[in-house]
N, CA, C and O atoms as a Tripos MOL2 file, in Angstrom:
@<TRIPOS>MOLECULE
protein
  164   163    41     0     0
PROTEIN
NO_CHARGES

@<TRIPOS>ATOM
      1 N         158.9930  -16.8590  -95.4380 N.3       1 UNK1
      2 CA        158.7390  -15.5010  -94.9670 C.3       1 UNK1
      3 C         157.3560  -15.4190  -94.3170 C.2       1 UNK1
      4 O         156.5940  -16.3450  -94.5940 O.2       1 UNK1
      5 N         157.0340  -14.7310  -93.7280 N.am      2 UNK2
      6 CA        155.7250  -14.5560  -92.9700 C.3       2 UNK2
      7 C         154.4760  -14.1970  -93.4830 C.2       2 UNK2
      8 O         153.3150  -14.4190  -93.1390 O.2       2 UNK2
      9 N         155.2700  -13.2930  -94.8340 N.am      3 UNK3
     10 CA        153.9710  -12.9560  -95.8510 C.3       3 UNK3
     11 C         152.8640  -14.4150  -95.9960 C.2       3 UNK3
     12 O         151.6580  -14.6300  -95.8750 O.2       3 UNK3
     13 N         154.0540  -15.1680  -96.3090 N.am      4 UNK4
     14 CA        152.9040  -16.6490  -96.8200 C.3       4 UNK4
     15 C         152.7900  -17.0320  -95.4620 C.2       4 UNK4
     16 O         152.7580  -18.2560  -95.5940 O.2       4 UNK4
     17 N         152.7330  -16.8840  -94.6220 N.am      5 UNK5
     18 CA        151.6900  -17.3870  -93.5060 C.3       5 UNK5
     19 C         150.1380  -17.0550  -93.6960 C.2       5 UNK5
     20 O         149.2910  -17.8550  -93.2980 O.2       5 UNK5
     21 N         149.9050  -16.2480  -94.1110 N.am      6 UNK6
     22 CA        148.6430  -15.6290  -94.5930 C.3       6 UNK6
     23 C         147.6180  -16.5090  -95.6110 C.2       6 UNK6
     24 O         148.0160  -17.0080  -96.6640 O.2       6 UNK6
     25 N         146.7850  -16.5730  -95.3130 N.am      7 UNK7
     26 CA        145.6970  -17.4670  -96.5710 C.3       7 UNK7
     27 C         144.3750  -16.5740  -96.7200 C.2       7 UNK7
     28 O         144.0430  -15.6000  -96.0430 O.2       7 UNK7
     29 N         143.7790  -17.1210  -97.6930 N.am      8 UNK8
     30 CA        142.4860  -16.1690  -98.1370 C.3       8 UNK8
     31 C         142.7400  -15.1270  -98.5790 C.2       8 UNK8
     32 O         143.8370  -14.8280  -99.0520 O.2       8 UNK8
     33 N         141.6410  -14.3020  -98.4910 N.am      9 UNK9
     34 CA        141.9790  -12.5750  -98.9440 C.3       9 UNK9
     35 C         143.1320  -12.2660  -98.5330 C.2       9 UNK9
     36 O         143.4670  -11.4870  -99.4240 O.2       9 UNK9
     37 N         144.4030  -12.3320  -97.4830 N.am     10 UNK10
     38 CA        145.0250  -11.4550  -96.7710 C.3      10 UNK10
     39 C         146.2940  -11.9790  -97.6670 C.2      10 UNK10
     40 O         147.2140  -11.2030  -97.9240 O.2      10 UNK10
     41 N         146.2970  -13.2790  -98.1100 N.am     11 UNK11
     42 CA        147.4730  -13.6530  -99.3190 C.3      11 UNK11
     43 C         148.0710  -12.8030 -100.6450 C.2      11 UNK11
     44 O         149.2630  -12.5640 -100.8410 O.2      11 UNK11
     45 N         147.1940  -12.4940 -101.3170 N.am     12 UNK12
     46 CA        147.6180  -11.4390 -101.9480 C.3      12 UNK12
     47 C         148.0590  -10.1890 -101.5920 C.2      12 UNK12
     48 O         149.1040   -9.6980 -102.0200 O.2      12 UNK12
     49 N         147.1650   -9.5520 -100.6800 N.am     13 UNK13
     50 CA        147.8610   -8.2440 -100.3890 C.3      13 UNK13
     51 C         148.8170   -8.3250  -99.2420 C.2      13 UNK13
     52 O         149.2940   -7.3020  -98.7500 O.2      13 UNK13
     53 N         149.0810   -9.4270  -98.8440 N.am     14 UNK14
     54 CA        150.8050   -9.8190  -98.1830 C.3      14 UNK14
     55 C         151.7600  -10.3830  -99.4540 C.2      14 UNK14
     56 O         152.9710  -10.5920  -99.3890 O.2      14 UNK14
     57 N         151.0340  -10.5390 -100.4300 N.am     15 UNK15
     58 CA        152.5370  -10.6050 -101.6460 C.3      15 UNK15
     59 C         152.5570   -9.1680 -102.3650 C.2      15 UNK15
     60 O         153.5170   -8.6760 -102.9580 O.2      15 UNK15
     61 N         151.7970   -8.8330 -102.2550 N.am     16 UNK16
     62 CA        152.0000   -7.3120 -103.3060 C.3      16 UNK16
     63 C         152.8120   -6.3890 -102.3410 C.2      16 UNK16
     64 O         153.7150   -5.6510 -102.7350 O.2      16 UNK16
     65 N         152.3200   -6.5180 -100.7560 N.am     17 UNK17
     66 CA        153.1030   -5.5320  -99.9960 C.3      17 UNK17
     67 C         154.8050   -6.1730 -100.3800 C.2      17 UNK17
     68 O         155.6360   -5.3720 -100.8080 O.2      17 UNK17
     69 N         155.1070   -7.3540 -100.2160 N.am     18 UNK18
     70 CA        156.5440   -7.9690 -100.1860 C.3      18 UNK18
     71 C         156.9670   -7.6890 -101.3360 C.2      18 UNK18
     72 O         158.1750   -7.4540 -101.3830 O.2      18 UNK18
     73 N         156.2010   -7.6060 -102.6300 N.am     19 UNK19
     74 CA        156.5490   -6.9940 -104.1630 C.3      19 UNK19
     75 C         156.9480   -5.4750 -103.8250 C.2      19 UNK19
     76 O         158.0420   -5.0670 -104.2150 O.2      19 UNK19
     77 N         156.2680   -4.8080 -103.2610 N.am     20 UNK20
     78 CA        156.4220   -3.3370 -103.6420 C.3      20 UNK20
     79 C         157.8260   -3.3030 -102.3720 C.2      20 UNK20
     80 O         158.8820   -2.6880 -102.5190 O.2      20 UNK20
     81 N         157.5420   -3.9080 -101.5090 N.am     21 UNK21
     82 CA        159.0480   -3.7180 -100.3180 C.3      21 UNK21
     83 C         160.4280   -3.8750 -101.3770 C.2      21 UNK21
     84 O         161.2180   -2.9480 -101.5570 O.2      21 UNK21
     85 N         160.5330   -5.0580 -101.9490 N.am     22 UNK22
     86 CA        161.5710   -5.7970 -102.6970 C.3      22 UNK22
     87 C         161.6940   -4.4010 -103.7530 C.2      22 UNK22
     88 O         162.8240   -3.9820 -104.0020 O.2      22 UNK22
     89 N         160.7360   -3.8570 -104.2270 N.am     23 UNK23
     90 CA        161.4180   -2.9760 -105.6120 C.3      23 UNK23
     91 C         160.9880   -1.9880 -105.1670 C.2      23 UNK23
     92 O         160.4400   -1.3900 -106.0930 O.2      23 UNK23
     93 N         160.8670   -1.1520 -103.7830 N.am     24 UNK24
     94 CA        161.3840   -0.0350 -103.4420 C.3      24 UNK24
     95 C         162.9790   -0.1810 -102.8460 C.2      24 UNK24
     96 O         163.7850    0.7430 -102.9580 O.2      24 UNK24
     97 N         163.2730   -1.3450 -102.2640 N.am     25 UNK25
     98 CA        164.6380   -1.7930 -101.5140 C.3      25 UNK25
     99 C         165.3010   -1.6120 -102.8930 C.2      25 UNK25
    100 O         166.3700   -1.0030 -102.8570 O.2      25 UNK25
    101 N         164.8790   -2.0190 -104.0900 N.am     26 UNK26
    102 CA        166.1290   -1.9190 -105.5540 C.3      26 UNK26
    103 C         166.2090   -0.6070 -105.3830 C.2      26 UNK26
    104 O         167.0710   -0.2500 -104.5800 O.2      26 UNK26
    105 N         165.4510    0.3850 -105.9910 N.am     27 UNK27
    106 CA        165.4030    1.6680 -106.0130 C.3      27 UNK27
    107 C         166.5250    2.2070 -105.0010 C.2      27 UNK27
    108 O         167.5640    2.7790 -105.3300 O.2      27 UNK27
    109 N         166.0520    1.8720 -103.5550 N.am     28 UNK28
    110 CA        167.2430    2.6750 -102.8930 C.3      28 UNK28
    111 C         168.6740    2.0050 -103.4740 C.2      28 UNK28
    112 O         169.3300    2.5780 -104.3440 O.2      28 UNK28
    113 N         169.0800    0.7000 -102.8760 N.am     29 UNK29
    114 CA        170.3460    0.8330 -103.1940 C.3      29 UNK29
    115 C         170.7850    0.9550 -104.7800 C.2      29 UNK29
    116 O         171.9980    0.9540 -104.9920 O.2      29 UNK29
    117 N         169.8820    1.0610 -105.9280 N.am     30 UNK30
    118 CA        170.1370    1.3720 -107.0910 C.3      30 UNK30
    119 C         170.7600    3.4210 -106.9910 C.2      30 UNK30
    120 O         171.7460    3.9930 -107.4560 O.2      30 UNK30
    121 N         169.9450    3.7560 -106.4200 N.am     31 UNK31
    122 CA        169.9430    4.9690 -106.2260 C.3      31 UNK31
    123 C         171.6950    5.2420 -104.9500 C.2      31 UNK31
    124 O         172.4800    6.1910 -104.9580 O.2      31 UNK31
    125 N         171.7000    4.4740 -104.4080 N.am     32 UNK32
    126 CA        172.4850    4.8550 -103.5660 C.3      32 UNK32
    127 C         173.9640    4.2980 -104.6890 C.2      32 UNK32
    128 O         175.0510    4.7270 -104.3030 O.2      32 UNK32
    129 N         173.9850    3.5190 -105.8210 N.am     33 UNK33
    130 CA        174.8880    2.7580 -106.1060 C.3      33 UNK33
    131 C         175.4890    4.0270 -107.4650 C.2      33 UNK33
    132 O         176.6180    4.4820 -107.6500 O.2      33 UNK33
    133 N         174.2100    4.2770 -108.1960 N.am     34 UNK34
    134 CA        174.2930    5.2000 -109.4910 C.3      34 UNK34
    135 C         173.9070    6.4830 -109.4350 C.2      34 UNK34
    136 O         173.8200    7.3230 -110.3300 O.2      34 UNK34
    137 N         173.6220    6.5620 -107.9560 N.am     35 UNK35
    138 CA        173.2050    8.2510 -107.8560 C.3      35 UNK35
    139 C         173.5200    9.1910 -106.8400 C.2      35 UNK35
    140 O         172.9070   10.2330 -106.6060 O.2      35 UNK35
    141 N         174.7410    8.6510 -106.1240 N.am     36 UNK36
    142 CA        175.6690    9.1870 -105.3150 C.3      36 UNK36
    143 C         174.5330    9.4910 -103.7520 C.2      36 UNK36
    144 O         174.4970   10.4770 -103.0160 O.2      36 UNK36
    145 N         173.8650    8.4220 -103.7100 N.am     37 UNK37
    146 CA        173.1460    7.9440 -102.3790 C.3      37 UNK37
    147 C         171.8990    8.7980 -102.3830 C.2      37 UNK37
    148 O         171.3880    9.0670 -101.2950 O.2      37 UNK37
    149 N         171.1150    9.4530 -104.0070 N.am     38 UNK38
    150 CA        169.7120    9.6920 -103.8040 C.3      38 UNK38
    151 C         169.1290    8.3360 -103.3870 C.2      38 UNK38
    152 O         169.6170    7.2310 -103.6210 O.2      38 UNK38
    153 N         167.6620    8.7030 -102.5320 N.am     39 UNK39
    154 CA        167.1330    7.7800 -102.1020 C.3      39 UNK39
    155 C         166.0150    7.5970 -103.2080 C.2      39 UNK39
    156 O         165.3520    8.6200 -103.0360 O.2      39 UNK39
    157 N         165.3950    6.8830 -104.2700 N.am     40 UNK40
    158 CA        164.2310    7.0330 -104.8200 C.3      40 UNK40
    159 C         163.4960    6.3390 -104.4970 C.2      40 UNK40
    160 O         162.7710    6.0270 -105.4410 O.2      40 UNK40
    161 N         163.1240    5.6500 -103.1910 N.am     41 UNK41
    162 CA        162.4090    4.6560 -102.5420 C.3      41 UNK41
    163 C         161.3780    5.1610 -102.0150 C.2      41 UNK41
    164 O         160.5960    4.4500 -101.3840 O.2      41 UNK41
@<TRIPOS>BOND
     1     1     2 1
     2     2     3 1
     3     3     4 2
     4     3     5 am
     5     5     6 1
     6     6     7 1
     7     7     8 2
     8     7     9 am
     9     9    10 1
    10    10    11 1
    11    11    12 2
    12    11    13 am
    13    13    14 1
    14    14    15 1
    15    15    16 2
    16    15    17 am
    17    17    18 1
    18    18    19 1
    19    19    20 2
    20    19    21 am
    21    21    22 1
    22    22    23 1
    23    23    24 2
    24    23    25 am
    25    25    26 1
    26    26    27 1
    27    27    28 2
    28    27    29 am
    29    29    30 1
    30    30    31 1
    31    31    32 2
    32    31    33 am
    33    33    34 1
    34    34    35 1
    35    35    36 2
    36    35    37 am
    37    37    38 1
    38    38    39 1
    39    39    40 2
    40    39    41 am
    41    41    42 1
    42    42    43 1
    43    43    44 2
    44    43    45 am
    45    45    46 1
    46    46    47 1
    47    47    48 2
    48    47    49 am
    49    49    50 1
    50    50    51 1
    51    51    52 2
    52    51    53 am
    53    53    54 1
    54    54    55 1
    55    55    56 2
    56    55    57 am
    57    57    58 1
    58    58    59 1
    59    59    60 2
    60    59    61 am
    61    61    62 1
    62    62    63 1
    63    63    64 2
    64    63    65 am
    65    65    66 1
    66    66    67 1
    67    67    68 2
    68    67    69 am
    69    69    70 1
    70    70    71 1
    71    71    72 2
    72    71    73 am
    73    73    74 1
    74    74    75 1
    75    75    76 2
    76    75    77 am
    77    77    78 1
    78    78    79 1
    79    79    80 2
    80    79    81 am
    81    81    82 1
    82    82    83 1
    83    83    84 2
    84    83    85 am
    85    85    86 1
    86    86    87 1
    87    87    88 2
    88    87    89 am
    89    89    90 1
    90    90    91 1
    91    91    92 2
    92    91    93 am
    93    93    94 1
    94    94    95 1
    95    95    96 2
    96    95    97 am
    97    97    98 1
    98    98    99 1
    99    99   100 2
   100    99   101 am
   101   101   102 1
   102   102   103 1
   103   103   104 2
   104   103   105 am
   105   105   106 1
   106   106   107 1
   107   107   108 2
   108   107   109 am
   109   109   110 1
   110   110   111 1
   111   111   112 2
   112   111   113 am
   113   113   114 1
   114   114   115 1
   115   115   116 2
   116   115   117 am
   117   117   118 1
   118   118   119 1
   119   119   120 2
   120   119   121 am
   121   121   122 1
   122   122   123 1
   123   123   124 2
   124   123   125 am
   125   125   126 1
   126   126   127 1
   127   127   128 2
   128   127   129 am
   129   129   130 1
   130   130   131 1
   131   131   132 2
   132   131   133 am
   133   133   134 1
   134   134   135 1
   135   135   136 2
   136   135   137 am
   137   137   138 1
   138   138   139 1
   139   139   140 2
   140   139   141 am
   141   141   142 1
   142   142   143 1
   143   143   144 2
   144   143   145 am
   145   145   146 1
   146   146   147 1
   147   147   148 2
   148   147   149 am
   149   149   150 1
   150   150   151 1
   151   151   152 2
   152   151   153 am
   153   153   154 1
   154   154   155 1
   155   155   156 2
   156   155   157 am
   157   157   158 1
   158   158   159 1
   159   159   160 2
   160   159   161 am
   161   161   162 1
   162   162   163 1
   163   163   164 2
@<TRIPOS>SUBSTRUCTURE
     1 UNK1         2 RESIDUE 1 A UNK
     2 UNK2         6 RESIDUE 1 A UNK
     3 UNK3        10 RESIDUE 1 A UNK
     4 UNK4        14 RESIDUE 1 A UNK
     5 UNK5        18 RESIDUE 1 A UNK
     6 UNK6        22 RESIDUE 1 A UNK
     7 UNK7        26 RESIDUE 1 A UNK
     8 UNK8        30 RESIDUE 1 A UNK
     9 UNK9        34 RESIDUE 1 A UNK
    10 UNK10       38 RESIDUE 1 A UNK
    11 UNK11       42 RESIDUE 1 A UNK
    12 UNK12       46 RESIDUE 1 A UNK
    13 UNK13       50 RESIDUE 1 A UNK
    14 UNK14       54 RESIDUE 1 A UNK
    15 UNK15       58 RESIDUE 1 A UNK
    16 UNK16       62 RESIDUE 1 A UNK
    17 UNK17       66 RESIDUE 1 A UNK
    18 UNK18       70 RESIDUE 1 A UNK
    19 UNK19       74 RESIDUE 1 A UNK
    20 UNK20       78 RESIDUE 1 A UNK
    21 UNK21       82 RESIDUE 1 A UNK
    22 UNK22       86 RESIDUE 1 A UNK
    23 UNK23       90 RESIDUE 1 A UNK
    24 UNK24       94 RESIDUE 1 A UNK
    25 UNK25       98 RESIDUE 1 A UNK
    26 UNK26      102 RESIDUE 1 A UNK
    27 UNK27      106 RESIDUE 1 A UNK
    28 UNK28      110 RESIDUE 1 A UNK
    29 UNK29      114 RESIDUE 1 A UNK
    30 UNK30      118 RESIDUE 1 A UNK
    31 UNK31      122 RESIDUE 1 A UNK
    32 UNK32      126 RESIDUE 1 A UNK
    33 UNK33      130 RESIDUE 1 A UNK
    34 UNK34      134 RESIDUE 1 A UNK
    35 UNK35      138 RESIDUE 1 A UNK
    36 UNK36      142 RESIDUE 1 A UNK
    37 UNK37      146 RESIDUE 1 A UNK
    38 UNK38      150 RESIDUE 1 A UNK
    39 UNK39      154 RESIDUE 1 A UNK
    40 UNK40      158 RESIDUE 1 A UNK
    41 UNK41      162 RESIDUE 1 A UNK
């Protein structure tokens, strides 16, 4: 992924952004799966 193209300082906060992408993406389709398509993302 492109995140890890990144080194130094900019490495971490290109994995935390790809952390928080990945478990806002659960949220929606969790939400879209058990909550008749609320978005909680």
């Amino acid at each position: 992924m492109t995140a890890y193209a990144f080194s130094g300082p900019y490495r971490g906060l290109a994995d935390n952004m790809l952390k928080v992408s990945i478990y806002n993406l659960h949220f929606r389709i969790s939400g879209f799966a058990g909550l008749g398509g609320i978005d909680l993302g």
